[in-house]
C-alpha positions in Angstrom: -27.1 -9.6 13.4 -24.2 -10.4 11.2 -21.1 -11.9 13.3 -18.8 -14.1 12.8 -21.2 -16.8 14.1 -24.0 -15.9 12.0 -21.6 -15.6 8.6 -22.9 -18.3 7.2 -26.4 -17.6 7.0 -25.8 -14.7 4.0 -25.0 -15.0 0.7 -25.2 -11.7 -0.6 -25.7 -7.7 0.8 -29.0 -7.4 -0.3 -30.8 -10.1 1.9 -30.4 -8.5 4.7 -31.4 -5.3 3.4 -34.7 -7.1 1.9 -35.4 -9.4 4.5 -36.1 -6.6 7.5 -39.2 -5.2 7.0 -39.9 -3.9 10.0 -41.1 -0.5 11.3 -37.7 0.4 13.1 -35.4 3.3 11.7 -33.3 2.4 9.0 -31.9 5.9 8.3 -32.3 9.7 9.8 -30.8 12.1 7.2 -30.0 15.8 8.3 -29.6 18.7 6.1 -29.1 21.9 7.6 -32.3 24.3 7.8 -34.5 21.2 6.8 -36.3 18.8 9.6 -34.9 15.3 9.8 -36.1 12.6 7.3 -36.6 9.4 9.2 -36.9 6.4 7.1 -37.6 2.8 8.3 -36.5 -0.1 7.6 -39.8 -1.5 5.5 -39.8 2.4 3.9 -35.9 1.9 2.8 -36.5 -1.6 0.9 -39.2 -0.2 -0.6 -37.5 2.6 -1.9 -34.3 0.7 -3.6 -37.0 -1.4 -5.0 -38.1 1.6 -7.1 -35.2 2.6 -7.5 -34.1 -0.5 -9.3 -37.5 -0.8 -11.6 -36.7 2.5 -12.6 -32.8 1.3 -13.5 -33.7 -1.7 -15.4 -36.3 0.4 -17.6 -33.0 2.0 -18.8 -31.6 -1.3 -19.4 -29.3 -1.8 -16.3 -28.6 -5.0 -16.4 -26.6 -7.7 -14.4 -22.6 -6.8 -14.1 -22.9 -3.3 -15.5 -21.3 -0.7 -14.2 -22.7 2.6 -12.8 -21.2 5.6 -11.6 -23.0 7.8 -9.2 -21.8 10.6 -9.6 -24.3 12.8 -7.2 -23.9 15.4 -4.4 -24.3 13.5 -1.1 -28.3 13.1 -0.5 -31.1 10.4 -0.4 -31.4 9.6 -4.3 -28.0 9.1 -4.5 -28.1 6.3 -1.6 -31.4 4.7 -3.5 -29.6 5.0 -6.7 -27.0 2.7 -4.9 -28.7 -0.1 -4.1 -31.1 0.3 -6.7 -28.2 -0.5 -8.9 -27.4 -3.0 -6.9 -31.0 -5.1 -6.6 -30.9 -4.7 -10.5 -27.7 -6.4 -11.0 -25.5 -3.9 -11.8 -22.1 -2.6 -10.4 -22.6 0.6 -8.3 -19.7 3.1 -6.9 -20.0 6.3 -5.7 -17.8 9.0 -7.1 -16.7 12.5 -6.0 -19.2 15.3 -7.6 -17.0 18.4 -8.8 -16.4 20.9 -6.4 -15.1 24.2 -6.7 -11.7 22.6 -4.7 -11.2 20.3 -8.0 -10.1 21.6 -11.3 -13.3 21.6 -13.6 -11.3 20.2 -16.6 -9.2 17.6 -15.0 -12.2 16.4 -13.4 -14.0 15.5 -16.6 -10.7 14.4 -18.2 -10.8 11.7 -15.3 -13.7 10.7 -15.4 -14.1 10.4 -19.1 -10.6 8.4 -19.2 -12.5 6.1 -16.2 -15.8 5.9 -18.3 -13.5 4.5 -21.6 -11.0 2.1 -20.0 -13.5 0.7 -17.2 -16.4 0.2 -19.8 -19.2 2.4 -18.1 -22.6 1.3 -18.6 -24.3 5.1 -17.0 -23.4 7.8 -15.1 -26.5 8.8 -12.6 -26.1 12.1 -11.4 -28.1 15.6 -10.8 -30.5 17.5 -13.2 -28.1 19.8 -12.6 -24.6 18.2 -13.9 -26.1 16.4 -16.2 -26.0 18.3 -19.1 -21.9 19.1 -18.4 -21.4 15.0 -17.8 -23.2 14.6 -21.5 -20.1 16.4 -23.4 -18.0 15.2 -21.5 -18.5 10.9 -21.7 -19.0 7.8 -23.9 -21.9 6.3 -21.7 -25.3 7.0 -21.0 -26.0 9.9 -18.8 -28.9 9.6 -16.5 -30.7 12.4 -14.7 -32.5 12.3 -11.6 -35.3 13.4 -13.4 -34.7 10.6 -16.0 -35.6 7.9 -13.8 -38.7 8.6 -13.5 -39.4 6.5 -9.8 -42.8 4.7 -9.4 -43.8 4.6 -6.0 -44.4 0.6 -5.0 -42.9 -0.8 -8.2 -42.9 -4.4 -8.3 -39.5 -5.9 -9.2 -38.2 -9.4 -8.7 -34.5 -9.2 -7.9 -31.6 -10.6 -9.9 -29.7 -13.6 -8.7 -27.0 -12.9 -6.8 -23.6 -14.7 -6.5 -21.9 -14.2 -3.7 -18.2 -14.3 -4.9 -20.1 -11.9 -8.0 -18.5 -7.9 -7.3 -21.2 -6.3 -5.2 -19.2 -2.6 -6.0 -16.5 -0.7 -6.7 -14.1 2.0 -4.9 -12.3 4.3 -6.5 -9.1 5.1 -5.4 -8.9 9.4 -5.1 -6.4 11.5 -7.0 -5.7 13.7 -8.8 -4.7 11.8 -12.0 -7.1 9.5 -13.2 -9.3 7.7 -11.3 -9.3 4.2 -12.5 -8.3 2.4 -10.4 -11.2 0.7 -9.0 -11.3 -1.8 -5.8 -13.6 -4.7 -6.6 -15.1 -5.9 -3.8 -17.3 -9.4 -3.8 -20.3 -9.6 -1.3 -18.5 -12.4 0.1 -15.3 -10.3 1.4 -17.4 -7.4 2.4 -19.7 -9.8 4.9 -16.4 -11.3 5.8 -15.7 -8.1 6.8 -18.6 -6.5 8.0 -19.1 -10.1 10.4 -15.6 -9.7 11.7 -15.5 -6.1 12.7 -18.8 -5.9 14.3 -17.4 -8.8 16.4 -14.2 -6.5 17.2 -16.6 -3.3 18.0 -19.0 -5.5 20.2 -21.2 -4.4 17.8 -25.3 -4.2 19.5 -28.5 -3.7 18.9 -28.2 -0.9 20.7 -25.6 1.0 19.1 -26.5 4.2 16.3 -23.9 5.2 14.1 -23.7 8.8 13.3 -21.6 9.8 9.8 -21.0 12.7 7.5 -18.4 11.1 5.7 -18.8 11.2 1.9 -19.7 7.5 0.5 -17.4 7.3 -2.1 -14.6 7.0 0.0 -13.9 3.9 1.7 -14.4 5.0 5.7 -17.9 6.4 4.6 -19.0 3.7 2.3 -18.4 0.7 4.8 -17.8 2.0 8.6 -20.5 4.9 7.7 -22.9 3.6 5.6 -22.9 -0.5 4.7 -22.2 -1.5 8.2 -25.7 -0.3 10.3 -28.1 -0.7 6.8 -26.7 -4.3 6.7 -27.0 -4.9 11.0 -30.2 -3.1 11.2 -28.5 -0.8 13.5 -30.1 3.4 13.2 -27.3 5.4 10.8 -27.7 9.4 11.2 -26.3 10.3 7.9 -25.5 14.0 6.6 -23.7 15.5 4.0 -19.9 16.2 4.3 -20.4 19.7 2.8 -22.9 20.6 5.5 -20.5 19.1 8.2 -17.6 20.6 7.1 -19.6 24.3 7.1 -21.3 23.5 10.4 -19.1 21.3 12.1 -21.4 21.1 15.5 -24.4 19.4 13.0 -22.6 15.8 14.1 -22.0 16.7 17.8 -25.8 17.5 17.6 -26.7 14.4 16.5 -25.1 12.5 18.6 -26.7 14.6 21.7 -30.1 14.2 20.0 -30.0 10.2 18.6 -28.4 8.8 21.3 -24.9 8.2 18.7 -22.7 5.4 20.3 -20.1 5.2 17.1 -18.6 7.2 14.6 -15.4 7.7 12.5 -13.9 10.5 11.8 -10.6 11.2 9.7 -7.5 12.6 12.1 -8.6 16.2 10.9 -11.4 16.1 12.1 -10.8 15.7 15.4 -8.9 19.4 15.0 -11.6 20.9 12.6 -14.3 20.6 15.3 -11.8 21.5 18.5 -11.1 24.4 16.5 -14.4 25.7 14.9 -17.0 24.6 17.6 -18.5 27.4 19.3 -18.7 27.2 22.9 -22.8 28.6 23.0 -23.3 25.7 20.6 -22.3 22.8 22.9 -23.9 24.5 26.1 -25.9 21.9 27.8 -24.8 19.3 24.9 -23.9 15.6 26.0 -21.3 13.4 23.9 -21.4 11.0 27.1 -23.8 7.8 25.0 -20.5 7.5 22.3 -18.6 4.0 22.8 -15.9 5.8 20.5 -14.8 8.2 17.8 -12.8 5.8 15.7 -9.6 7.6 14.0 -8.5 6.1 10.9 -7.7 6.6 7.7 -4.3 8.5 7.4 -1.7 9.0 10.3 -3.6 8.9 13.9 -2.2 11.9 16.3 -2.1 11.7 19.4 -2.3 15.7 20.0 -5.4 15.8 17.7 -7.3 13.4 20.3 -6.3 16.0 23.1 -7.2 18.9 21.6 -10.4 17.3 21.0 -10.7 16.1 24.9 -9.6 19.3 26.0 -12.6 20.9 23.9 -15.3 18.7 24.8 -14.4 17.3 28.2 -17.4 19.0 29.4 -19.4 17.8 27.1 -18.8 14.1 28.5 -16.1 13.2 25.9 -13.5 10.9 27.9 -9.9 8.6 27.3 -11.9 5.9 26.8 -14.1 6.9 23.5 -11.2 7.1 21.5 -10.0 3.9 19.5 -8.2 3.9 16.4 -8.7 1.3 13.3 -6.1 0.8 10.4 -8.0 0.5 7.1 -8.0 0.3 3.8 -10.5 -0.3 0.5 -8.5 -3.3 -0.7 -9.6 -4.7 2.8 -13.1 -3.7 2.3 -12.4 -1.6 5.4 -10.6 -2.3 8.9 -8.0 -4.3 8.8 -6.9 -3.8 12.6 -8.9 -2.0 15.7 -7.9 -1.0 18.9 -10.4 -2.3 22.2 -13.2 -0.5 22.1 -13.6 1.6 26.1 -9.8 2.2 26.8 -7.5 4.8 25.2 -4.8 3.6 22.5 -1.4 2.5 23.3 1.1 5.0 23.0 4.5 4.4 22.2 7.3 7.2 22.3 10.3 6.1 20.2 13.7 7.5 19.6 13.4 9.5 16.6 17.1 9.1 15.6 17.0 5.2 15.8 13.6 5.8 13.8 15.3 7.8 10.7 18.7 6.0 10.7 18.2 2.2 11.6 14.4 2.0 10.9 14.2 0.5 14.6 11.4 2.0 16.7 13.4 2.0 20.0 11.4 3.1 23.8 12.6 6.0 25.1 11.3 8.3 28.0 11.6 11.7 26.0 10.8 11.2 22.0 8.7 10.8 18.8 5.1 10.0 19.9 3.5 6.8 18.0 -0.1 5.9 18.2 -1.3 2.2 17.8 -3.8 0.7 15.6 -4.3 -2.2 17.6 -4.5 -5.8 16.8 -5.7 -7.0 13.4 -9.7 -8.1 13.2 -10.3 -12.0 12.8 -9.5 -13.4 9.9 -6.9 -11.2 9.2 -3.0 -11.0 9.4 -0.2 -8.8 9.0 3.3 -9.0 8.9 6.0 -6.2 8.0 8.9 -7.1 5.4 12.1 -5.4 4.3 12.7 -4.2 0.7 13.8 -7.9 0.0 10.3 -9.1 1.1 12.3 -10.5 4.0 10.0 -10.3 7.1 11.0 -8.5 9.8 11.6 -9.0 13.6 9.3 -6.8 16.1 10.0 -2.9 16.1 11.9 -3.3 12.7 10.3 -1.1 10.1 9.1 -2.0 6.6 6.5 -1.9 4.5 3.6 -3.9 5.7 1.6 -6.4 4.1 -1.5 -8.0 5.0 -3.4 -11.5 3.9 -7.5 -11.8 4.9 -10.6 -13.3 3.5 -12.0 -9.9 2.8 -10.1 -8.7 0.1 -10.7 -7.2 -3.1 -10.9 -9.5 -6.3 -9.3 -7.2 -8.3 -8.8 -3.9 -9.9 -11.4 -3.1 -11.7 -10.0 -3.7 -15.6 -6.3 -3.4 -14.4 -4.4 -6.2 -14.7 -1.1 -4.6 -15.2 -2.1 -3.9 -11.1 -0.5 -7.2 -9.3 -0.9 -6.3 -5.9 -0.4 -9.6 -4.0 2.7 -11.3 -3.1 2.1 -15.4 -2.2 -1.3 -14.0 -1.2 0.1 -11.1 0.7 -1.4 -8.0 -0.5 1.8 -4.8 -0.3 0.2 -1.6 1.2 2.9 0.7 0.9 2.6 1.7 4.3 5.5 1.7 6.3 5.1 0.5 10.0 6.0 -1.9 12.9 4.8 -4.2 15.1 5.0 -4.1 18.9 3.4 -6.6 21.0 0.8 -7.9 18.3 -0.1 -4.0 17.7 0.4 -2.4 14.3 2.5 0.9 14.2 1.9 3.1 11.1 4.3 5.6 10.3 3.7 6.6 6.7 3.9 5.7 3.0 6.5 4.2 1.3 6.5 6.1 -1.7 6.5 9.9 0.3 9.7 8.5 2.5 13.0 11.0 1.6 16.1 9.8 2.2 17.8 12.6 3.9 21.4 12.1 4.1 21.0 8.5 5.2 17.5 9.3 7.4 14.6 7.5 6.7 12.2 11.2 6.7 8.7 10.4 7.1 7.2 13.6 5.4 3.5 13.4 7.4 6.1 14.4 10.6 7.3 17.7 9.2 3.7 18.5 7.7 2.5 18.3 11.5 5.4 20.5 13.0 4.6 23.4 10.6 1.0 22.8 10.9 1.1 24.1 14.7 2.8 27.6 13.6 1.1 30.3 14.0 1.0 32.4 10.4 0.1 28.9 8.7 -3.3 27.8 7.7 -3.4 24.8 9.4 -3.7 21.4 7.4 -3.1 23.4 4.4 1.1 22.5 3.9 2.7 19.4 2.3 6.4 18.4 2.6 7.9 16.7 0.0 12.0 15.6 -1.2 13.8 17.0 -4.1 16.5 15.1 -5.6 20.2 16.2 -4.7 22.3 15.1 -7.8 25.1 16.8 -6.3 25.3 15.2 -3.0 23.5 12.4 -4.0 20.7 12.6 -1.3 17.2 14.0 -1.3 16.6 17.9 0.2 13.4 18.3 2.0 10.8 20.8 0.5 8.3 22.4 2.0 5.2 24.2 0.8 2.4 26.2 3.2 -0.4 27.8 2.5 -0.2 31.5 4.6 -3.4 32.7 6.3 -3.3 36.4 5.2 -1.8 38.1 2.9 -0.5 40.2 5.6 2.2 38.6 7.0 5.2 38.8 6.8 6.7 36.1 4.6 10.9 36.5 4.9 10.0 36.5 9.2 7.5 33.4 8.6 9.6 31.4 6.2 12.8 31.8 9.1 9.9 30.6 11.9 9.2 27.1 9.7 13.3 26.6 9.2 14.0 27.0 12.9 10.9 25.0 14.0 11.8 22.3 11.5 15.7 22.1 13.2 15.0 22.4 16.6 12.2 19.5 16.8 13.8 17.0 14.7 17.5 15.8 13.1 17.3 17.3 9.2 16.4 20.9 8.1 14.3 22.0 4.9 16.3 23.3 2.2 13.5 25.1 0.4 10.2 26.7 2.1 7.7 28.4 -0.3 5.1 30.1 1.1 1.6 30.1 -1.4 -1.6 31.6 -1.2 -5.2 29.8 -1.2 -5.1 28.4 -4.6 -1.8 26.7 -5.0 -2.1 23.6 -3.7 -3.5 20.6 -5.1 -5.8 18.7 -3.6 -7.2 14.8 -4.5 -11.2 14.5 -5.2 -11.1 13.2 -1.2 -10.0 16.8 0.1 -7.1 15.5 0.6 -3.4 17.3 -0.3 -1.7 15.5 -3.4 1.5 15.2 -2.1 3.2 13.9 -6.0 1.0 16.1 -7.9 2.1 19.4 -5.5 5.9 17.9 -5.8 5.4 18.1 -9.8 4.1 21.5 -9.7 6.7 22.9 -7.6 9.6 21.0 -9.7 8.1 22.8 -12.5 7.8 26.3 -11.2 11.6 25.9 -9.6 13.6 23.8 -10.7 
């Protein structure tokens, strides 16, 4: 396996990959209604290999770039590496969705194809045709490709500080900027936080994360094709619809690891039906790793509470702190005991930016320790850096960083080597405290509002569809401060708004030190959303300026 003692012996992603050929399972992929597709190890090299003879008969050649722009399924991971082994510069992108605006998705993309110099686009039969009015690059259906099984194909040279791929950042305007990532700082990475999970030979990741996003493309998807480790992949659409489909898999493959974003920890304690975790064991998993955005400490419990009888315990849940520019994790937690918790005096929090122990306060879950190799300290807005529990932004220096963005280089990220997050946070005995983004902080009559806080508050009221709100501040001219905004999705159109809006106000006041000074209540269409699912905070703050101010 790949660890930190082995590092040395790879040069590039694909030697692993081409090296096993043996009969052991590479990859189980689920789709609902369908019977699992087990591939091996020998079966999965032979497949990229075709998958790359095909590429270069279209003229992929070394360093170009190709977008994959498919729905979540097996051609779309052979189309990966197939890029790859040909030379070329794969990334995975969001397909459109009914969730995304057709016409600002294909504004994106065509803006990414143009400044990022495109060589293709591989996609579906189906979306091809819309993707060929709308870009400047070749457009290349599935049925394009035209795979030969057992192709021979002799593999270009690879060098290892060369970009293996690229991650695209999510939005919802413009989608250019692209992490390059070198096969040297992704094995960095991949041999340093296999170390920090104790990574085995007998663990079996299970994943529905989508692939173009950074937790999916490296925790759920790089990391066991590259250790020879089982992955039980499925798609994030049939997850989200059948939310049991992963607690099945874990039951059924023996799953020891898996990631999950902090909604989803909710999104299965909510929609899980009892009869379909009767005589279901979770007991085999090592951990559910949380990362991603802001870990919560009541999501974990709501998720214990749910499947406590399923085996789930303290000890499976861990968190990691990660990012694309870091490839992935830049800190985890030890994997078999429950994250520290710290509770901290919200006042002290929003006024002195100190995170000060209390007995009765604001609940803060670590990330743990960084990973080898990598370091992080926290700075003030002077770059200054900052004594224990002090807040700041925080800043972090590795060997398994990106190069670059991808044709940007207007983007100067790094500081002395430092790269700047924008995530606020503080360190507490060598343990990493993230409390939000530097950009969504208001400044709230001298309080230091962390908008993530507010979102959770009116996320537990009943009336509200939960996850569906986003809090946000409005300049004050007047009193030269920032009012806090909020916006909420209602569950049905039902209830009654005048009574709900007073419920959010008085929840907001009594649980922490500011009040909202504006609370719109939307229906299901409102609110914008990045290609990631997630809720574009700037872009929702726009839209709202527009319609009220």
């Amino acid at each position: 396996m790949l660890t930190l003692e082995t590092r040395h012996t790879y040069n590039s992603l694909l030697e692993p990959i081409l090296q096993n050929q043996s009969e052991s399972p590479a990859l189980i992929y689920l789709e609902t209604g369908q019977p699992p597709i087990e591939i091996t190890r020998n079966e999965f090299r032979q497949n990229i290999i075709d998958y790359a003879a095909a590429l270069q008969a279209h003229n992929i050649q070394k360093s170009d770039l190709v977008i994959i722009a498919h729905t979540q399924s097996l051609d779309s991971i052979y189309c990966f590496w197939g890029v790859m082994l040909a030379g070329g510069i794969p990334s995975m992108f969001p397909t459109l969705t009914e969730k995304l605006d057709p016409h600002v998705y294909m504004s994106n993309l065509s803006e990414l194809v143009s400044f990022s110099d495109v060589k293709a686009i591989l996609t579906t039969d189906d979306f091809a045709p819309q993707l060929v009015e709308a870009v400047d690059c070749a457009v290349i259906a599935s049925s394009a490709l035209k795979i030969q099984e057992n192709a021979q194909f002799e593999p270009v040279n690879t060098d290892t500080n060369s970009i293996a791929l690229l991650q695209h950042s999510s939005g919802t305007t413009g989608l250019q900027k692209g992490v390059a990532l070198s096969h040297h700082a992704i094995l960095n990475q991949l041999a340093s936080y296999s170390d920090s999970l104790e990574l085995s030979q007998d663990d079996v990741i299970v994943s529905w994360l989508p692939l173009y996003h950074d937790m999916g493309l490296i925790a759920g998807f790089l990391l066991p094709l590259i250790q020879g480790i089982p992955l039980v992949l499925m798609s994030p659409f049939d997850w989200i619809a059948h939310p049991a489909m992963l607690l099945n898999a874990i039951d059924t493959y023996n799953g020891t690891l898996c990631w999950l974003p902090n909604f989803a920890y909710n999104h299965m304690a909510r929609r899980v039906r009892k009869r379909d975790t009767e005589n279901l064991s979770l007991a085999t998993m090592r951990a559910f790793i949380n990362c991603s955005e802001p870990v919560r400490h009541d999501s974990h419990q709501k998720f214990l509470e749910r499947f406590a009888d399923n085996g789930v315990s303290d000890s499976q849940f861990a968190v990691s702190y990660a990012m694309a520019e870091n490839t992935f994790a830049v800190t985890q937690t030890p994997i078999g005991q429950y994250p520290k918790l710290e509770i901290v005096d919200r006042i002290q929090l929003e006024e002195n930016r100190h995170a000060t122990p209390v007995a009765d306060g604001m609940t803060v879950v670590s990330c743990g320790k960084t990973i080898d190799k990598t370091q992080v300290k926290v700075v003030d807005d002077s770059d200054n850096t900052l004594q224990a529990r002090q807040i700041g932004e925080i800043l972090v220096k590795s060997d398994c960083m990106l190069t670059e963005y991808h044709h940007r280089l207007d983007l100067q990220p790094f500081v002395d080597g430092w790269y700047r997050t924008g995530d606020m946070g503080y360190l507490a005995d060598g343990e990493v405290y993230v409390i939000g983004r530097k950009k969504d902080l208001i400044i709230n009559a001298g309080k230091n509002v962390y908008p993530q806080d507010i979102e959770a508050i009116v996320n537990t009221i009943d009336g509200i569809h939960k996850g569906r709100c986003v809090v946000f501040g409005v300049p004050d001219e007047r009193e030269g401060t920032e009012l806090i905004a909020v916006v909420a999705e209602i569950d049905s159109p039902e209830i009654d708004e005048k009574d709900l809006k007073k419920t959010i106000r008085q929840t907001i006041a009594t649980q922490t030190t500011v009040a909202a000074s504006f609370v719109t209540l939307v229906d299901g269409k409102w609110l914008i959303k990045t290609s990631s699912g997630k809720i574009a905070r700037d872009a929702n703050r726009q839209k709202w300026l527009q319609e009220h101010l």
